[in-house]
N, C-alpha and C positions, 0 to 999 in steps of 0.2 A: 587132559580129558575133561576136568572141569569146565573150560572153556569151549568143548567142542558142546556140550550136553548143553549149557546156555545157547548156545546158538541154532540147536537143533530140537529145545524143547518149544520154541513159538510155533513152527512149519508143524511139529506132530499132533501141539493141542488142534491147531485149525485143519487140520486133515482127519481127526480124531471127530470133530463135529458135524463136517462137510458128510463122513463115513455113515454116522448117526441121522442124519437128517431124512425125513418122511420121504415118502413117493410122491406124495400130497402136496409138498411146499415147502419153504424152507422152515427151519426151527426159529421159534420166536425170539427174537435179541433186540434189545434195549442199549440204547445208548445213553449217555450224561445229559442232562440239561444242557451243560455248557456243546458238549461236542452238536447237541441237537442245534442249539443254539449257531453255531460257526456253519452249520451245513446249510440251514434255510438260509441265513446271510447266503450265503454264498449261490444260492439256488436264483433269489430275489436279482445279485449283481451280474450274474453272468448269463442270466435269462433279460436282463437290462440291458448288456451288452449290447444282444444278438435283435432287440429291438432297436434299439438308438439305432443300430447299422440300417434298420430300416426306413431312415431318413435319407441314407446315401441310394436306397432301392428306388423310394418316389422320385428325387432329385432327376434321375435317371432316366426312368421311363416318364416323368412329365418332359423333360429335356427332348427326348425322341418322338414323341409324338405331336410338338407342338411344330410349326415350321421353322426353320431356320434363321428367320429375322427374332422368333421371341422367345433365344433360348436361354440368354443372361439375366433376364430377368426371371426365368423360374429356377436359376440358381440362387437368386440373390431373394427369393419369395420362399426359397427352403431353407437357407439356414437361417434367416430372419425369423422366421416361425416357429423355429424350433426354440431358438433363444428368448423369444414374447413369452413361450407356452411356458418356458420352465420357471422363469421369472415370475409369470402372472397363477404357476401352481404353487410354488412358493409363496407365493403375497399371501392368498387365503385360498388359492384354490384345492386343497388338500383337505384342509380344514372344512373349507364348504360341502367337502364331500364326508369324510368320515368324523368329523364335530357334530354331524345330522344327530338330532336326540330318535329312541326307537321307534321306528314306526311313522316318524317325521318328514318334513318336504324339503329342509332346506338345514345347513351348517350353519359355522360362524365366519365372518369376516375380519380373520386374523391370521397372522405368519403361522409355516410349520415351523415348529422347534420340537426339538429331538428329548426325547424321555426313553429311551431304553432303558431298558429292564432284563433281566437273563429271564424272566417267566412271561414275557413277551413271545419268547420264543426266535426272536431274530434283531438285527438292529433297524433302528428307527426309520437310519438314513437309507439305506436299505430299499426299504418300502417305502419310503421318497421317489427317489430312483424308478424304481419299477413303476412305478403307477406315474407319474410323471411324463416315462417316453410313450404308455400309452396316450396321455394328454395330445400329447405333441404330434401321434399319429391321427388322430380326428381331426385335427387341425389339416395335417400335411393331404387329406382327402378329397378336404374342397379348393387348394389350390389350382389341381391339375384342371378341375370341372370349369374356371372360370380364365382359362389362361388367355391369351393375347388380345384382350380388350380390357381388361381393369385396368386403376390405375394402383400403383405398388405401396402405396400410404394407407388407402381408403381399405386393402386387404389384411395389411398387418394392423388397422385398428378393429378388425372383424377378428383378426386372430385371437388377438385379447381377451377380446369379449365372450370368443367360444372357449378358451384354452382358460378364462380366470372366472368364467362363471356357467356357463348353458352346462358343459360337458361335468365341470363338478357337481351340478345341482343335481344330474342325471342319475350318475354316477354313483353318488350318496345314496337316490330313490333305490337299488339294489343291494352292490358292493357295502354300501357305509350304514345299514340297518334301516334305509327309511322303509318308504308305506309298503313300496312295493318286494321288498325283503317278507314283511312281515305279512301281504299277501300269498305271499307262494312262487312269487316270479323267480325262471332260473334262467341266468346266463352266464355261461361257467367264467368266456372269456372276453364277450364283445360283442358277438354277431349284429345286436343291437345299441347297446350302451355306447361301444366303440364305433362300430363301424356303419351302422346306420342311421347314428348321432352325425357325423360327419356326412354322411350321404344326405342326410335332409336340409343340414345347413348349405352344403351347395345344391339342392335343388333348388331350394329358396332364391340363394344368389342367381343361379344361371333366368330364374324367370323375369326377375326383377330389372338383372343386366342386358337379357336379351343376347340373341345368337351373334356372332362376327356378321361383318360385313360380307354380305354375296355369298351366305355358307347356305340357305335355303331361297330356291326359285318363287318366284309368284304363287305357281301351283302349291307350293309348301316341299316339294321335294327338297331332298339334298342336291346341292350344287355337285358339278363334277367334283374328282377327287385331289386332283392337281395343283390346282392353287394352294388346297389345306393339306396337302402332302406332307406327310410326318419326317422329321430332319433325318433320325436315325432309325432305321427298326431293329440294329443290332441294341444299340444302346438299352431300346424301350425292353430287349430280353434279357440282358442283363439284370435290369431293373427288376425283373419280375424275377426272376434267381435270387439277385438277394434280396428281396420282401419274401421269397418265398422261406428260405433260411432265416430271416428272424422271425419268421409266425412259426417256430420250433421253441423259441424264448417265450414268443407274447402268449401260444396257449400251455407249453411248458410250465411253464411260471407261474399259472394262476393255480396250480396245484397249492402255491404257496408252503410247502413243506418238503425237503426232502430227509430228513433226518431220521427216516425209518425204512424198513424196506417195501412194506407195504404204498410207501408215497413213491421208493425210488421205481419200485414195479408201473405205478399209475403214469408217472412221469415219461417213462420210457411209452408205454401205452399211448398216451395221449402224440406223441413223436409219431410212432406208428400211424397213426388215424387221420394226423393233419397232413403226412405226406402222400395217404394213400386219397384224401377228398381232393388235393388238388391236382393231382395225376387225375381223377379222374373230372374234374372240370378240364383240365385242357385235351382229355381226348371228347368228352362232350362235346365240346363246343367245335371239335374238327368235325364230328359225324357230322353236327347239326348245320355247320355253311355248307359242308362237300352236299348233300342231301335237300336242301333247301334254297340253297344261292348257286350254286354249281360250282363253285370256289371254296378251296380247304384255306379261311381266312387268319391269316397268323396273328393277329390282333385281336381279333376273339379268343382263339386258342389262349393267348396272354392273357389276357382279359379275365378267361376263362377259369382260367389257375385261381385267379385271383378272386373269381365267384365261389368255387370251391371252398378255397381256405377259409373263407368270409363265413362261409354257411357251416363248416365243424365247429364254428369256433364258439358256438353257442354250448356244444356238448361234445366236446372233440374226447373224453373220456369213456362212456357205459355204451359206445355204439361197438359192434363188431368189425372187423375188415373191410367185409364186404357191404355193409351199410354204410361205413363213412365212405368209399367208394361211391354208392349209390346219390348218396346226400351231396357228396361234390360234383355229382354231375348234373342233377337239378338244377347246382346253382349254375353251372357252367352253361347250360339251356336257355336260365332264365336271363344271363347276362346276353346273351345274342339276341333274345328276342325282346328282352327291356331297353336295348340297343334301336332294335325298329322302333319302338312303342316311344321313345323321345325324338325319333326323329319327323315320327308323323304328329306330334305335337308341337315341332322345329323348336323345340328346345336344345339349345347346343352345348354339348356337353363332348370336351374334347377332348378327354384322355378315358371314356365310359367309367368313371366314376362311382356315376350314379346306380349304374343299373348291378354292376360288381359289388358295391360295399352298402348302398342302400334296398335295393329289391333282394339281393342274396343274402343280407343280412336279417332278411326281413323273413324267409323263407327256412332260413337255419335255423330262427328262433322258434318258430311254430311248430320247426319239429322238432323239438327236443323232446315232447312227451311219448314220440314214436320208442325211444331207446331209452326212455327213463323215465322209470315208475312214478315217479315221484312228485312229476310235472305234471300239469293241466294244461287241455287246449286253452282254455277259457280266461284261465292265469296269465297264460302265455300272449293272448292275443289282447288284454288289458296292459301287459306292458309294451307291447309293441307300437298299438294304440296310445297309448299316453303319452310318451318319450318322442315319439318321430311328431305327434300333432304340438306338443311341446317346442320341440325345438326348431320346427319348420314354420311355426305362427311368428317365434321369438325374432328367430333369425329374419324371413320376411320384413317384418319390421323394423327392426335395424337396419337391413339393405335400404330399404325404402325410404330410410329418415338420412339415411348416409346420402341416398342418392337425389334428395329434396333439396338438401343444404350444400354442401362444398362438391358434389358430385365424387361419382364412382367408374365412371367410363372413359376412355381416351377419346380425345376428338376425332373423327373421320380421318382427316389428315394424321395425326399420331398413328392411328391402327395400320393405315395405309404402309407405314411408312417400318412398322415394326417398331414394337412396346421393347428393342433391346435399343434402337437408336433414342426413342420419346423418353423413357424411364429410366435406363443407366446407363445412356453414354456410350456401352461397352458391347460391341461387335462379338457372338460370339463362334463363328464361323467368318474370315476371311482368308479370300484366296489371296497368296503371298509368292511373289518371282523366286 
């Protein structure tokens, strides 16, 4: 009998409190330090997971939307990138961002090394990780924007440069306490910092590099669509599935806590909100071809998703249902119609990049004071301002000294001939008896 009472008294005390608890909410319970401690680890790693896998998303839909002669090379331009980013966050890029003193513009130029502590509240390494595969996604933005005319050197030495310095210095200005923390500026999880950090480093590139060969007419229109016919469109949705499933980790995560229930409520919350904006960028962007073009365009739809998730992701938390709805589909508008707006500029921009992670990121941020009190327009539109004229002057420059000196673009013949035969050799589509 003793043995059954041991076994029967843990199920009666937790059905004994479940019985007790308010209509209101649940009853207040506290966990260890150390237990808090093992949950955020744990939140941090497997919210890292589910980003890291969204290097396998880009890979994907850049692979499908580029043509079929330049598809080994945006394999070999994604896991390159990814390994630069981690390396050169490592070196000092972490440090550059959260070594920023308060209030400050800029960290130090030195390794992370790990100091855990149990009143840290998580491990080191951890938040390494996490903040890291964010790195690696700004990076993995301006790939797609400048595919089948770079050359594969001149890209990974740009990756560096944004993955070990532009994006930490940014990054710091918020996340790591600098000026723009101690202005007021919010961005819960990127809209800016992340993803329109990355949208302006390839606008920069794409002007500097100039559009492919014969992709815009004399008159400035776009060329027919045949030539630059995309290799896969199953692949390019895939791609956006799973990007879509790791922005569950990337704004998941920046909760930065789950070791209460009040964080694991938020958590779940924020899951909710990022699936409901991007659902509604991809039905946006169907209304707005079927209505507009006369074509329900599946590549905006894609696209669309991805303007959506771009735009919660500033405040994918304090917004309602039906607002982060409303908010994904703005962006999902603005991505079709920042879609025209580069193409009557003939900037070429081949996977819409730009208009998804830069113009929707740019739109996510400005609204976050609509759903939370707490933000300013005027705040908001000082770091939008700062950060994109930042990093689109910087970058600019460096394309432009990249492309004075050892050059940045394939020769006519190269392009002609496809950046998988001129760059790696490696065929990635051959037809075989």
């Amino acid at each position: 009998m003793s043995k059954l009472f041991k076994k029967l008294t843990g199920p009666l005390v937790s059905l004994f409190f479940l019985l007790n608890m308010t209509s209101t909410g649940y009853a207040e319970t506290t966990v260890s330090a150390e237990i808090g401690f093992i949950f955020n680890t744990l939140l941090f790693l497997i919210c890292g997971f589910l980003v890291f896998f969204m290097a396998c998303g880009f890979a994907m839909l850049e692979s499908g939307m580029v043509t079929s002669k330049s598809v080994s090379v945006i394999c070999a331009k994604n896991i390159g990138l990814v390994s630069i980013a981690g390396i050169m966050f490592w070196m000092f890029g972490y440090n550059l961002a959260y070594g920023i003193p308060e209030g400050g513009y800029i960290g130090k130029f030195i390794p992370w090394s790990d100091a855990s502590k149990i009143d840290t509240g998580y491990a080191d390494g951890s938040d390494w990780y996490f903040q890291m595969v964010f790195c690696a996604t700004t990076v993995s933005i301006v790939s797609g924007t400048l595919a089948e005319r770079i050359k594969l050197w001149p890209f990974f030495l740009f990756a560096a440069i944004l993955s070990g310095i532009l994006y930490p210095i940014v990054m710091g200005w918020q996340w790591g306490g600098g000026w723009l923390a101690v202005a007021g500026f919010s961005d819960f999880a990127g809209s800016t910092l992340v993803h329109s950090t990355g949208g302006a480093a390839a606008l920069a590139g794409a002007i500097i590099l100039g559009p492919r060969l014969g992709r815009f007419t004399k008159s400035g229109a776009a060329a027919p669509v045949k030539p630059f016919a995309a290799s896969s469109i199953p692949l390019v949705t895939l791609g956006v599935f799973v990007l879509w499933l790791g922005w569950f980790g990337f704004n998941g995560g920046s909760q930065l806590a789950i070791g209460t229930v009040t964080d694991a409520i938020a958590v779940s919350k924020i899951f909710l909100n990022t699936f409901l904006a991007g659902a509604g960028g991809v039905l946006a962007a169907a209304v707005t071809t079927r209505l507009g073009f006369g074509k329900t365009d599946v590549i905006q739809m894609l696209n669309g998703c991805i303007g959506g998730l771009v735009a919660i992701t500033a405040e994918p938390l304090m917004p309602s249902p039906l607002a982060s709805i409303l908010i994904g589909a703005v962006g999902g508008v603005i991505v079709v119609y920042g879609t025209k707006l580069l193409f009557s500029l003939k900037i070429d921009d081949v996977v819409g990049a730009i208009p998804a992670h830069l113009f929707a990121g740019i739109w996510g941020t400005l609204a976050v004071p609509i759903t939370n009190s707490g933000a300013s327009f005027g705040t908001q539109l000082l770091g939008v301002v700062s950060i994109n004229a930042f990093v689109f002057i910087v970058s600019f420059i460096v394309w432009f000294l990249m492309k004075s000196t050892f050059g940045i673009r394939l020769s006519k013949e190269g392009e002609t001939k496809g950046t998988d035969v001129t760059e790696t050799g490696v065929i990635a589509y051959a037809i075989r008896d």
